[in-house]
N, C-alpha and C positions, 0 to 999 in steps of 0.2 A: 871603555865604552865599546859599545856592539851596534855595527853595523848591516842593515839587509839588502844582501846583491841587488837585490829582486825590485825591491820598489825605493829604495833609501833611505827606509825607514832607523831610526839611532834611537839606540838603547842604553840609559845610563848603568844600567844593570849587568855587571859582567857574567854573572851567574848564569844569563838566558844562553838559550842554545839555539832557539828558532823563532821567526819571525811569529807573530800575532795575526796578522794579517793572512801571508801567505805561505806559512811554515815553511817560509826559505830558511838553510842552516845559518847563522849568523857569522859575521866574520868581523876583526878587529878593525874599528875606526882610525887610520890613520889619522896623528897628528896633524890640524889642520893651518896652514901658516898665517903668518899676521895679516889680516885683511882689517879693511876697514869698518869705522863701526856699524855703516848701513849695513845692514843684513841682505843676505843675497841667495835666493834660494838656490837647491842645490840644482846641478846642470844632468840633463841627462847623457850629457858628454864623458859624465866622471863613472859612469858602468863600466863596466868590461866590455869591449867589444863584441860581437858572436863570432866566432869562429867556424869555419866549415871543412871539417876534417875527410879524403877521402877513402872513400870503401877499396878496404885490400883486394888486390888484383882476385879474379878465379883460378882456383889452380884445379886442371881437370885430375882426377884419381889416377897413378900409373894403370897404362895400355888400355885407356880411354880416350877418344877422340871426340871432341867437341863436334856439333853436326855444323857443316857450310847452311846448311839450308833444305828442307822438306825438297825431294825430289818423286816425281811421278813417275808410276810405273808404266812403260810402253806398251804392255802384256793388254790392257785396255784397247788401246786402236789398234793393236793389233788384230784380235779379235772381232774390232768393228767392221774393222777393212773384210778380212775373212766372208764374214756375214754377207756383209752386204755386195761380195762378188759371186757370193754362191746367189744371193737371188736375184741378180744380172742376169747370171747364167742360166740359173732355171726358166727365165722371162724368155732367152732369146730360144732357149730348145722347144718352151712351148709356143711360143711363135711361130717360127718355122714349120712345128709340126702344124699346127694350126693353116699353115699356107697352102700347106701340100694340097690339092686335090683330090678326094675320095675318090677310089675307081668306084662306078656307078655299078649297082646291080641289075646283073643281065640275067643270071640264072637265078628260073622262080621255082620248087619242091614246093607240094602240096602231100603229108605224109599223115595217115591216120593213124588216131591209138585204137590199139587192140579192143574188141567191143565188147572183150569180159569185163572191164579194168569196173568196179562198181562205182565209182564216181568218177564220170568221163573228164568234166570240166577239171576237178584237181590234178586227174592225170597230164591232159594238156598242160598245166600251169606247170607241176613239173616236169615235165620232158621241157619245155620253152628256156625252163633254166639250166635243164644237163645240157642239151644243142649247145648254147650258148657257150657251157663252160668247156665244150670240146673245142667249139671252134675257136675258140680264143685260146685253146691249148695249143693246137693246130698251127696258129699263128697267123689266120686268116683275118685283114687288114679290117675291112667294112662286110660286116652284116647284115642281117634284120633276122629275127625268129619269134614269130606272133601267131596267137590263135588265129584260127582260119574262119574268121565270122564269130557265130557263137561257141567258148569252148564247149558247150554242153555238146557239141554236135562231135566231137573227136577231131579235129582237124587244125593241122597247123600249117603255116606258113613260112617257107625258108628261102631268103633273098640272099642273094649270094653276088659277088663279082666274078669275074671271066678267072680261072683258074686254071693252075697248070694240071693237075691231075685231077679231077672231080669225081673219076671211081670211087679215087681212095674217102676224097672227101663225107660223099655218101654211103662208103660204106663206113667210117668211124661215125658218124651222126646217127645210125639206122640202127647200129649196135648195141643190144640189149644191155649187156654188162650187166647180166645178172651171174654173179659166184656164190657158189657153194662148199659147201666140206660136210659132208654125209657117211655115215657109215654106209658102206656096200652089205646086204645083207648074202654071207657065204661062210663053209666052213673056214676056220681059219685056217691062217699058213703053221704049218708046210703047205699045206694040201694047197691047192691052185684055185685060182678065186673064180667063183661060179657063175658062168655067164650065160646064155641060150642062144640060141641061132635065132628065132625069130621073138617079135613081142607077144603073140599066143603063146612061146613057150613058156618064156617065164610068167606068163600071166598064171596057166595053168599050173606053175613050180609054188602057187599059194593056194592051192585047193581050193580055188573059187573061179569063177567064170569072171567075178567085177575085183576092184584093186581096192585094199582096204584104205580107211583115212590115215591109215601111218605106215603105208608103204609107196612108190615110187616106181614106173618102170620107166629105166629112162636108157637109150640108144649110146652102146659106147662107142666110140670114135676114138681111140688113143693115136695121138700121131698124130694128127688130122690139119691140116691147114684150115684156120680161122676163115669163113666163110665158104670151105667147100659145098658142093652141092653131092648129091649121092645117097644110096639106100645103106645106112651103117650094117656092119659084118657084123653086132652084137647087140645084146642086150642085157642091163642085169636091173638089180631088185634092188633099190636103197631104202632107206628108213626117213621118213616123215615125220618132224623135221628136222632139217640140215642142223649139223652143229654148231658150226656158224657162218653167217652169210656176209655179202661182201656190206653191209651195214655198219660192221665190225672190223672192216679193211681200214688200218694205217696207211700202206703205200707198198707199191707196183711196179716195181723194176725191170726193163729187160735184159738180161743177160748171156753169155755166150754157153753155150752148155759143158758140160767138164770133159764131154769126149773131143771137144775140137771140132777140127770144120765150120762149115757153115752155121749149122741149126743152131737155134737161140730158144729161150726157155723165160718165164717170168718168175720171178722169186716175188714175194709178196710177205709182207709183215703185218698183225691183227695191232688191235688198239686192248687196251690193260681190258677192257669187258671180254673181248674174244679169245683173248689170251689166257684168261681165267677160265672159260669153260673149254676150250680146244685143251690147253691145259690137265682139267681135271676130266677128260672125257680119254685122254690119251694114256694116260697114266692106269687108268683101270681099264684099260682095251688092248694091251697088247698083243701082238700077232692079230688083230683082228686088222679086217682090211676098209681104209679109208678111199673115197673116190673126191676127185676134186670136179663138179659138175660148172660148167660155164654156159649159159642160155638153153638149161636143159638138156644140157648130153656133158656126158662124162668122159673128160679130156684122159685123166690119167686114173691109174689107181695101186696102189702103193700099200704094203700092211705096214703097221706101226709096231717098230724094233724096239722102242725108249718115249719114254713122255717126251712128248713135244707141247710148246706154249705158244711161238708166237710167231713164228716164222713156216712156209710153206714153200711148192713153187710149184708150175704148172706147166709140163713137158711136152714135146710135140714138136712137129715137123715147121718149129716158128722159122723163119726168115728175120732177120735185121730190123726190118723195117713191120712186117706183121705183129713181132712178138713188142716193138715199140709201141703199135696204135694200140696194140691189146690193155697197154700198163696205163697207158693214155685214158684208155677208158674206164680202165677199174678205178682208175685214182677219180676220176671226174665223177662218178656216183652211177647207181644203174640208173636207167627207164623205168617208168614203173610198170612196163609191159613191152610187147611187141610194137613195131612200128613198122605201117605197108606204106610203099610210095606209092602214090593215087595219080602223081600228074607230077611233067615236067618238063618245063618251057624255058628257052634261052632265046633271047632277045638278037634280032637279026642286027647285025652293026650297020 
């Protein structure tokens, strides 16, 4: 006889292999002892107990270490801390500056634009923004630089505080900053570059009484201290137009000059457009002679030994401090003309 684990079901059939019911595998009905003849059904005590066997330990792989536990990385608050002290600090610096007291302005400039310029009102509007980026180059605390009424009329207005030197101040604000680089028209070198004693003469060195539209007579000054006054010793003949102007200025250096001493000199570098035509203007000009004009007069002039691209510089009798406000100004953009002072009042303390 066959017996099923599973529910207790008995089989007279030894031949079976598995339950009917629930294809449990059958197993031999032990002999069962002499009991009485009541019948008594069978116990669910007579199963097999369940057993609950446990799961083999983990064994981690050699030179692996089981983890303790997810641990955070510090690198986070760190960075929060960081952050958030840098914008402490920036709260209290702008604070503080914020507390200070503006010096009041005492000194008032009323300065006009030139009355060729053909659109008066744009030229105010920009010279309003070159003032502005000089004096903040300057490093002048509190301003004000505003048209003076209507801009159509030419006139601006420049609020200033009490300053240590205000020469200098008005004269880097007043300063044209207009640059050039023109061919000088002369034989070339060897030969010495051709210049005239007066402006009839060279006017007369073009066989005309008037100046053609692509010529230039312009007063040379080499040497010359930035703002002198004085009737210039020369004159020559340049070509119309420059080959390239300070539109095309990268940046404006000053420097010491290479003989030593005192006198200081501006190196200046072109942007890749002025570089490209100084460039290719230099390369097919050799020996011919180039003039570097600065507000219409011609600082230096130089013949061209080898193609040059991008790099210049502009010689003279600078000072430290002149051949700085000069670089000052060519880096801040020109005027888009002349500017006269009209009027200027400092406020009584």
């Amino acid at each position: 006889m066959k017996r099923c684990p599973t529910c207790s079901r008995v089989y007279d059939d030894d031949s079976l292999s598995f339950c009917f019911d629930d294809g449990t595998t059958l197993v031999n009905k032990l002999p069962e002892a002499i009991a009485p003849e009541t019948a008594v059904l069978p116990s669910s005590q007579s199963d097999p107990a369940p057993t609950i066997e446990a799961a083999p330990p983990q064994v981690a792989p050699p030179g692996s270490q089981i983890p303790a536990g997810k641990r955070r990385s510090p690198l986070p608050w760190i960075l929060g801390a960081g952050a958030l002290l840098l914008l402490l600090g920036a709260g209290v610096v702008i604070a503080i500056f914020m507390l200070i007291p503006k010096k009041p302005l005492v000194m008032h400039l009323v300065l006009q634009v030139e009355s060729t310029s053909p659109d008066r009102a744009a030229a105010v509007k920009q010279s309003v923004a070159v003032i502005s980026n000089r004096l903040n180059a300057l490093g002048v605390s509190n301003f004000e630089v505003k048209p003076d009424g209507d801009p159509g009329n030419g006139r601006i207005l420049v609020n200033l505080p009490a300053l240590q030197d205000p020469e200098r101040v008005k004269s880097v604000i007043s300063n044209w900053g207009k640059l050039e680089l023109t061919h000088v028209v002369s034989p070339p070198s060897p030969q010495m570059v051709q210049t005239f004693a007066t402006k009839q003469e060279a006017i007369a060195s073009l066989g005309s009484d008037s100046i053609p539209e692509n010529r230039r007579v312009l007063p040379y000054t080499e040497r010359d201290t930035p703002g002198a006054t004085g009737q210039p010793n020369k004159w020559v003949v340049v070509e119309s137009p420059p080959i390239v102007d300070g539109s095309e200025l990268r940046k404006a250096t000053a420097a010491r000059s290479p003989g030593g001493g005192t006198e200081y000199q501006i190196q200046f570098s072109l942007n890749k457009t002025g570089a490209d035509k100084f460039g290719a203007w230099t390369g097919a000009n050799i020996n011919e002679y180039l003039g570097i004009v600065l507000n219409d007069e011609v600082k230096s002039i130089a013949f061209i030994k080898s193609q040059i691209f991008d790099e210049g510089e502009i010689s003279g009798r600078f000072t430290k401090q002149s051949a700085g406000d000069l670089a000052l100004v060519l880096n801040s953009g020109a005027l888009p003309g002349r500017l006269l002072y009209l009027e200027e009042r400092v406020d009584k303390p």
